[in-house]
C-alpha positions in Angstrom: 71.2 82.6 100.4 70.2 81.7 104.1 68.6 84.2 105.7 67.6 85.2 109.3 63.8 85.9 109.9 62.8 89.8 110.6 63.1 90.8 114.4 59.7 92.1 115.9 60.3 93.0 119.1 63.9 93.6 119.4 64.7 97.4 118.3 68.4 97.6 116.9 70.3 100.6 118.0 70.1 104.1 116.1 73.3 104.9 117.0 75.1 102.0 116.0 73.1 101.9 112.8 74.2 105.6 111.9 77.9 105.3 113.1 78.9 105.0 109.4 76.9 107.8 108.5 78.0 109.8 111.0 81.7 109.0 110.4 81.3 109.9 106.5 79.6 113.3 107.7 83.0 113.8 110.3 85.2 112.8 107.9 83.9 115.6 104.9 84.0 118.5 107.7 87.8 117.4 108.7 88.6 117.6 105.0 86.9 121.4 104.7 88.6 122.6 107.9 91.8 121.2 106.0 90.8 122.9 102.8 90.2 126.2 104.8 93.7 125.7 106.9 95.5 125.2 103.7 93.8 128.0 101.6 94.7 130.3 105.4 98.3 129.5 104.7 98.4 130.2 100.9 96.9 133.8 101.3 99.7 134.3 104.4 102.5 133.1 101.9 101.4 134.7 99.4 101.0 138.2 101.4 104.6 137.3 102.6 105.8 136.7 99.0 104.1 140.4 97.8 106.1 142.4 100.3 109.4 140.1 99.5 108.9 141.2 96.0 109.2 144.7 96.8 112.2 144.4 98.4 113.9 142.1 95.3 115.6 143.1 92.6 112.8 142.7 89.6 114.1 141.1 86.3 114.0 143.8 83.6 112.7 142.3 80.5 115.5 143.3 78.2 118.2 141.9 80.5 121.3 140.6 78.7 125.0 140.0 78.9 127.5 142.6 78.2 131.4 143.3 77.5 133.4 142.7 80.3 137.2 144.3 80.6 138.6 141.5 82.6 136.5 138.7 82.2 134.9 136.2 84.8 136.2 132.7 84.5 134.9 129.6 85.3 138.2 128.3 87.8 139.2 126.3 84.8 141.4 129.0 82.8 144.9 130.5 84.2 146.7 131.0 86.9 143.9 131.6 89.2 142.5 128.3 88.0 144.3 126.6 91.7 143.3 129.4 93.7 140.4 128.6 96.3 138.2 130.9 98.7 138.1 130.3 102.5 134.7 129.8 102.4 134.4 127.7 99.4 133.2 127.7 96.2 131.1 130.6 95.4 127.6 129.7 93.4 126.1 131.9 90.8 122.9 133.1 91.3 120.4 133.9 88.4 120.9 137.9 88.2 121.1 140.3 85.8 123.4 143.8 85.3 121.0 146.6 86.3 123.9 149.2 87.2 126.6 149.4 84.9 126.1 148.8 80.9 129.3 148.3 80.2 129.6 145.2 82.5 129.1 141.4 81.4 130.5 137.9 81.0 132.9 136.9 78.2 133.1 133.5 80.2 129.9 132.0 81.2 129.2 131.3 85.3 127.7 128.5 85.5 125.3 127.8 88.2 127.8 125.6 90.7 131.3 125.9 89.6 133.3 127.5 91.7 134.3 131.9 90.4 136.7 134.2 91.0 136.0 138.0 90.7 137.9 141.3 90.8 137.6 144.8 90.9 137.0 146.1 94.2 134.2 143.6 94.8 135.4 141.0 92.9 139.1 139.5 94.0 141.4 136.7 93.3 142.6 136.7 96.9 142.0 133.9 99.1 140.3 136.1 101.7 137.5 137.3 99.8 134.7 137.3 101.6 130.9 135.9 101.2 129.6 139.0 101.3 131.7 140.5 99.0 130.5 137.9 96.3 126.9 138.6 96.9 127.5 142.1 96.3 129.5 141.6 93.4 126.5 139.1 92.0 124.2 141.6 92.0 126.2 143.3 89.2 126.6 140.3 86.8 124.8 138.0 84.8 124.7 134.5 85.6 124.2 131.4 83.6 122.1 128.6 84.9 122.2 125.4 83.2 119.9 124.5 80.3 118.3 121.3 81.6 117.5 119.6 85.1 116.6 116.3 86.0 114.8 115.5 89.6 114.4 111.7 90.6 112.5 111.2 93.7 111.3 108.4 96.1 108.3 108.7 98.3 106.8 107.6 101.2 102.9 109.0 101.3 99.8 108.1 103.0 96.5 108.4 101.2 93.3 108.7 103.3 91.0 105.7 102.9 87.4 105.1 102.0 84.7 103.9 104.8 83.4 100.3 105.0 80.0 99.8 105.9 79.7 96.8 108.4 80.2 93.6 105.8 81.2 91.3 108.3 79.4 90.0 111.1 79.8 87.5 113.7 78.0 86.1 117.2 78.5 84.1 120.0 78.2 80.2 119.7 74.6 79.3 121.1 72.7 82.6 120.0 69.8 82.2 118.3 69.3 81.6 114.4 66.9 84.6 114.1 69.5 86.9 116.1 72.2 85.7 114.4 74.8 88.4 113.1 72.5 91.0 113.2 73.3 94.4 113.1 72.2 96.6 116.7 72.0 93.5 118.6 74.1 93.5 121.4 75.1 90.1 120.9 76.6 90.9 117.6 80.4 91.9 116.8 81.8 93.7 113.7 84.3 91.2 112.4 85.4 94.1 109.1 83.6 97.1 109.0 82.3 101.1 109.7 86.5 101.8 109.8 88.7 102.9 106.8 91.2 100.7 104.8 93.3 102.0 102.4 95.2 104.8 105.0 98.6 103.1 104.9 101.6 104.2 103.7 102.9 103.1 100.6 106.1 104.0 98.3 106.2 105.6 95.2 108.5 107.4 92.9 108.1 111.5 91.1 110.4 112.2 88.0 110.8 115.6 86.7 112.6 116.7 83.7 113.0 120.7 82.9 114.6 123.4 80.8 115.0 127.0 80.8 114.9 128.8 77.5 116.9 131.7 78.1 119.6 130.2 80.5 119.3 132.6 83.0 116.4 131.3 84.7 113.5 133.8 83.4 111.3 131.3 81.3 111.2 128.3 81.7 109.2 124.3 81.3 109.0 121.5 83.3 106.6 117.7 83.2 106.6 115.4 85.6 105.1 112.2 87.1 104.4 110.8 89.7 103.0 107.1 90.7 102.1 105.6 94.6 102.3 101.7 94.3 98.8 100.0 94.4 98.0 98.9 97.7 96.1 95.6 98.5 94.0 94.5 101.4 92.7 90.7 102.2 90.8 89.8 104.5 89.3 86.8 105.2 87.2 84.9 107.7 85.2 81.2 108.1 83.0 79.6 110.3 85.8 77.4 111.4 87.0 80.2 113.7 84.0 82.0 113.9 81.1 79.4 114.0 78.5 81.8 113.5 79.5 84.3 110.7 77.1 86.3 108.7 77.3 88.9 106.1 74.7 92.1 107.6 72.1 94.2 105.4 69.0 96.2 106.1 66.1 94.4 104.1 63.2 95.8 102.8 61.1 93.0 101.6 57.6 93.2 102.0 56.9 91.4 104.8 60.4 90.8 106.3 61.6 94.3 106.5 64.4 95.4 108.9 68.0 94.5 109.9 69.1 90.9 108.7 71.7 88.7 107.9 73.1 86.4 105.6 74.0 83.2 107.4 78.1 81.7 105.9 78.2 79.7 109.3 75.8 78.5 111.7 77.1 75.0 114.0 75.4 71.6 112.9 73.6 73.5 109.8 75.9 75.6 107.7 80.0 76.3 107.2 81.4 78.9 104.8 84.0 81.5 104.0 84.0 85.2 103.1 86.2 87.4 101.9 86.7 91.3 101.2 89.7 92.6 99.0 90.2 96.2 98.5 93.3 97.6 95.9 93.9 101.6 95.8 96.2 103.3 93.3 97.0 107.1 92.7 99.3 108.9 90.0 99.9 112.2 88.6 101.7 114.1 85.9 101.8 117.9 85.3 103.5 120.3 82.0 104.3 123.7 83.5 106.0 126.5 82.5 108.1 129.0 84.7 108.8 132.8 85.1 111.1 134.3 87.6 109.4 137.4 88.7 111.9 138.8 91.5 115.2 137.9 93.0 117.8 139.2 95.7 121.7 137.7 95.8 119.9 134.6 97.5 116.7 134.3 97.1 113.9 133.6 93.8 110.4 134.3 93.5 109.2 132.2 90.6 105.2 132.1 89.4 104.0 128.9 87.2 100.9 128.6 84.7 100.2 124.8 83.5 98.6 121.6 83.3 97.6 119.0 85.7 96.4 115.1 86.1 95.6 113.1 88.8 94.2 109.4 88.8 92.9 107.1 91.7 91.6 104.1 91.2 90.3 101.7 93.9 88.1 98.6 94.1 86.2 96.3 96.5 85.6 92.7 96.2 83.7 91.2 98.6 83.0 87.0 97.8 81.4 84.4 100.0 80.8 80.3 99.9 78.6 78.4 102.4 77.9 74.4 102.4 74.6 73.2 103.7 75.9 70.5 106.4 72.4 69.9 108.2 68.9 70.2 108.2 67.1 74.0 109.1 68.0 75.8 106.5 65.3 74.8 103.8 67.8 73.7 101.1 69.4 69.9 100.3 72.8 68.8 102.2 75.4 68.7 100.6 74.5 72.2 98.4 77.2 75.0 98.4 76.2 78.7 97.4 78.9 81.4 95.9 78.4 84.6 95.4 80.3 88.1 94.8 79.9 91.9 95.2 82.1 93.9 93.1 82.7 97.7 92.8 85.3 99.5 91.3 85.6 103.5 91.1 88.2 105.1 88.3 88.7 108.7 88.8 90.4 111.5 87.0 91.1 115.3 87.2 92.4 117.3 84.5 92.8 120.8 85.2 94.8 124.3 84.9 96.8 124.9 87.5 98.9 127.9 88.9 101.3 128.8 91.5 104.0 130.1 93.4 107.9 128.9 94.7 110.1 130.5 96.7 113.8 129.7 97.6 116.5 131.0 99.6 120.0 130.3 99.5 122.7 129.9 102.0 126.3 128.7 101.1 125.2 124.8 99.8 121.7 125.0 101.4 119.0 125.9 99.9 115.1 125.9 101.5 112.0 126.7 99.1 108.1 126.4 99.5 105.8 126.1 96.5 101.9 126.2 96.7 100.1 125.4 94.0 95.8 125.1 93.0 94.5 123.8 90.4 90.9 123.4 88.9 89.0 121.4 86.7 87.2 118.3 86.1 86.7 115.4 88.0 85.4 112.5 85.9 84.5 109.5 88.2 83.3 106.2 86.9 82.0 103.4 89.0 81.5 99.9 88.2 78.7 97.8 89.8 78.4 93.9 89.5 77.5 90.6 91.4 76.4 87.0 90.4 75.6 84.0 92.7 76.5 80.3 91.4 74.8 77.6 93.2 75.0 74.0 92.9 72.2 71.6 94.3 72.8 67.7 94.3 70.0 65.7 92.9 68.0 62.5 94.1 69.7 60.5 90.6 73.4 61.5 90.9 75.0 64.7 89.6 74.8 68.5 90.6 72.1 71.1 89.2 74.1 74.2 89.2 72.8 77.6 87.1 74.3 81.3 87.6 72.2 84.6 88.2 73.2 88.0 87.9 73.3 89.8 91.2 75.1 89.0 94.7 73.8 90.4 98.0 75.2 94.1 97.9 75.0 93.9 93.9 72.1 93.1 92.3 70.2 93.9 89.6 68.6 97.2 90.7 72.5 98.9 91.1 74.8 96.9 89.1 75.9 98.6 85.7 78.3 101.6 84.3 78.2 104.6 86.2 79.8 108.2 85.1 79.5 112.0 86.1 81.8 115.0 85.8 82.3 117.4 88.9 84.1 120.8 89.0 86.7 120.3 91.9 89.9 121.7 93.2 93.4 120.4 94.1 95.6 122.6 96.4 98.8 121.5 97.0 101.8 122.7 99.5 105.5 121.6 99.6 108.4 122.6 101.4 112.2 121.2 101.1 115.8 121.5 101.9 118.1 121.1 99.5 122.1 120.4 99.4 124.2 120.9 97.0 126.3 117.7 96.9 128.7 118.5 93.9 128.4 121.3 91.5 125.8 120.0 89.2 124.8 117.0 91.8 122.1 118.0 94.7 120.1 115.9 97.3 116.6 116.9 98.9 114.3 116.1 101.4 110.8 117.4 101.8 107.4 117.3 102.3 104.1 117.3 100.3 100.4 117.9 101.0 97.7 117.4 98.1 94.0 118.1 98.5 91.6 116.6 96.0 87.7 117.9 96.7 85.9 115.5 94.9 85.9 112.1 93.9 84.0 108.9 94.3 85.4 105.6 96.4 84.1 102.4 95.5 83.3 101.2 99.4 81.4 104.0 99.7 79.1 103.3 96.7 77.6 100.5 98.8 74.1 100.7 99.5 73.5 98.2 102.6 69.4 98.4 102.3 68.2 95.5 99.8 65.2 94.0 98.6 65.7 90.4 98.1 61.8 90.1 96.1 63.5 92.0 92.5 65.4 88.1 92.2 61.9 86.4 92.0 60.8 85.4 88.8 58.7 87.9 87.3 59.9 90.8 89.5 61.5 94.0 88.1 64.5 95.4 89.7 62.9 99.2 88.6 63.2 101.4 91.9 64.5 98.5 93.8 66.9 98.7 96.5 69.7 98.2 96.9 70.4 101.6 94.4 72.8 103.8 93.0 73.8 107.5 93.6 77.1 109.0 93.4 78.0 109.5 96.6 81.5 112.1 97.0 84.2 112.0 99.2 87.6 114.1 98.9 90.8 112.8 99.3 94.4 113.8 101.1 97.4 112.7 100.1 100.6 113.5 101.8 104.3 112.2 102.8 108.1 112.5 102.2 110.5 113.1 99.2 114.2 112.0 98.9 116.4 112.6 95.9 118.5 113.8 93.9 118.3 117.1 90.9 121.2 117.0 88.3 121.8 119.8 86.1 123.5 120.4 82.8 
């Protein structure tokens, strides 16, 4: 690799040199205040949802379904069959008979078709009244149906992870030793110190539940959930940027501080580099459900299950320079390639718990869930580089050999990386539902997803290298650059459409 000689006058800027630093440090203190924001709003639902509770009708554990005298049909069976309501077709709630024993359902309500009802608050009249039916549910037992099926597309953003500067550039004429040098003022960040990653990116949540009892008491549900990878390229060459250079701090004996390695410098070197970065997250969950209190249109359910989450993400920086002219120490006509990769795999696994709430209104329905789970974050990072170089020689031919190591990835970090963290995933939801046919609904909403711990591969990069572990002879052993798990969090949020069938 070409490299600049160390500066010994000319101080590099502090500020510019911590920007990354400091960014990582504002970046963990947003995600707290987040954390502590969303963990304010579950303890305020969740006070809500106590007093709401105390106002609902509880489910008694022995509820069941008893004789009725004249029985409550379905709108398929007799005369009343072609009889309709002014203000449409009433839907069964989930309730259960805690008044009179000797009311109950010869004909199951099911959970959108349209009923009829009697008895001074039940009535086959066309000018029965909403309210009149919401009374009347609070004295019979509904059926849901067994099984639902949600199917859901998404729009979310994930946040990214912070490159340090890995791209450099200066103006034509500046001079070799100042070259693309970091806390010059002559030098420009071409790709670096920013996040990539952030964009939004579609995806796709199935669901498929059942309740065991069929009136909505006790019930399962699993899911899963997948964002589509998301790529970034970048590339740049010395062809629009004459001088380009790929920044590091060294620590060398003897040519310690901020340098560069040169990809493009006129009359003496031209070259190409290029950074990819992929990101991909999924999830999956097994929960069961218990309806702990309801009201003619509203449920309180609590859940108890497991969780997963996955995010994978990887950086893959690769460069090429041609010797074209004398200065640089090394034969015309030789070309250098080399490549930094890192890769970070992370998982959680963990119990989870929470709470939903819905209310009803004629075909609308809006609920809120909030949901925390803990566990285990296992993160595994990846570490590698090599450099190929081929160097014509005075006969004919090409000498060309490959080392381990890159410029970011060398011997002293590369390798296999794991550790297991204890970490936490909130999660808050809200949506609107409408009830498109009887079984048929469509819904819109909104998720937010916390995740406290992980590791991203950019910011595994350690910019500070010593150059010396490559010479023959040398061990990499407490060499720079080095690894350390460094820990980020990540949010995750967006929009849901779709559509719930039930059966």
């Amino acid at each position: 690799m070409i490299l600049n000689m160390p500066q010994s006058e000319t101080v590099p800027s502090p500020l510019l040199l911590r920007h990354g630093a400091m960014f990582t440090i504002a970046k963990a203190a947003l995600g707290r205040l987040a954390m502590m924001v969303l963990m304010g709003l579950l303890l305020a639902i969740l006070s809500h949802q106590v007093v709401l509770a105390q106002e609902m009708i509880p489910v008694p554990d022995n509820a069941e379904k008893v004789p009725l005298t004249d029985p409550v049909v379905e709108g398929k069976e007799g005369a009343i069959a072609d009889e309709t309501i002014d203000n449409g077709p009433v839907i069964a709630e989930p309730i259960y008979d805690d008044i009179a024993e000797d009311i109950a359902i010869e004909s199951p309500i099911v959970l959108g078709d349209p009923v009829y009802r009697h008895n001074g608050l039940e009535s086959h009249h066309r000018h029965t009244t909403h309210q009149h039916c919401q009374q009347a549910c609070r004295h019979v037992a509904c059926v849901l149906p067994e099984y639902w099926v949600r199917a859901s597309y998404l729009n979310w953003r994930l946040s990214g992870m912070n490159l340090p500067a890995l791209v450099t550039s200066s103006p034509a004429g500046t001079a070799r030793e100042d070259a693309g040098v970091l806390g010059l003022s002559t030098t420009s960040i071409l790709l670096g110190q920013e996040d990539v990653g952030d964009q939004s990116r579609s995806g796709g949540r199935f669901e498929f539940g059942r309740w065991f009892d069929r009136a909505g008491q006790l019930g399962w549900s699993v899911a899963f959930m997948e964002i589509d990878e998301d790529t970034d390229s970048y590339q740049f060459n010395s062809s629009s940027s004459p001088i380009l250079a790929r920044p590091f701090f060294s620590l060398e004996p003897g040519f310690g501080g901020p340098n560069s390695d040169l990809l493009g410098q006129p009359g003496e070197i031209t070259g190409n580099v290029s950074v990819d970065s992929s990101v991909s997250f999924e999830g999956a969950e097994v929960m069961f459900h218990r309806l702990v209190a309801h009201d003619s249109d509203q449920r309180l359910y609590a859940s108890l299950g497991y969780q997963y989450f996955g995010l994978d993400d990887s950086l893959r920086i690769r460069d090429f320079k041609q010797i074209v002219g004398n200065g640089s120490g090394l034969a015309i006509g030789t070309t250098i390639d080399g490549a930094d990769e890192f890769s970070a795999d992370n998982q959680f696994h963990g119990v989870a718990i929470g709470v939903r709430t819905s209310r009803k209104r004629y075909r609308w329905t809006l609920d809120a869930g909030l949901q925390c789970a803990l566990g285990d974050s296992h993160s595994q990072v990846a570490i590698s580089g090599r450099t190929t170089s081929s160097v014509p020689q005075v006969g004919g031919g090409t000498d060309t050999a490959t080392t381990a190591g890159g410029l970011l990835a060398l011997p002293s970090n590369s390798g296999v990386f794991d550790r297991h963290e204890l970490a936490i995933v909130p999660q808050m939801d809200v949506g609107l539902t409408l009830q498109l046919f009887p079984r048929l609904n469509g819904f819109v909403g909104y998720q937010f997803l916390y995740w406290s711990k992980l590791a991203r591969s950019a910011e595994q990069i350690d910019t500070g290298v010593d150059l010396s572990q490559l010479d023959p002879g040398q061990s990499s052993v407490g060499a720079r650059p080095e690894f350390e798990f460094r820990y980020t969090d990540l949010i995750a949020h967006g929009l849901d459409v779709g559509l719930e069938y039930r059966f």
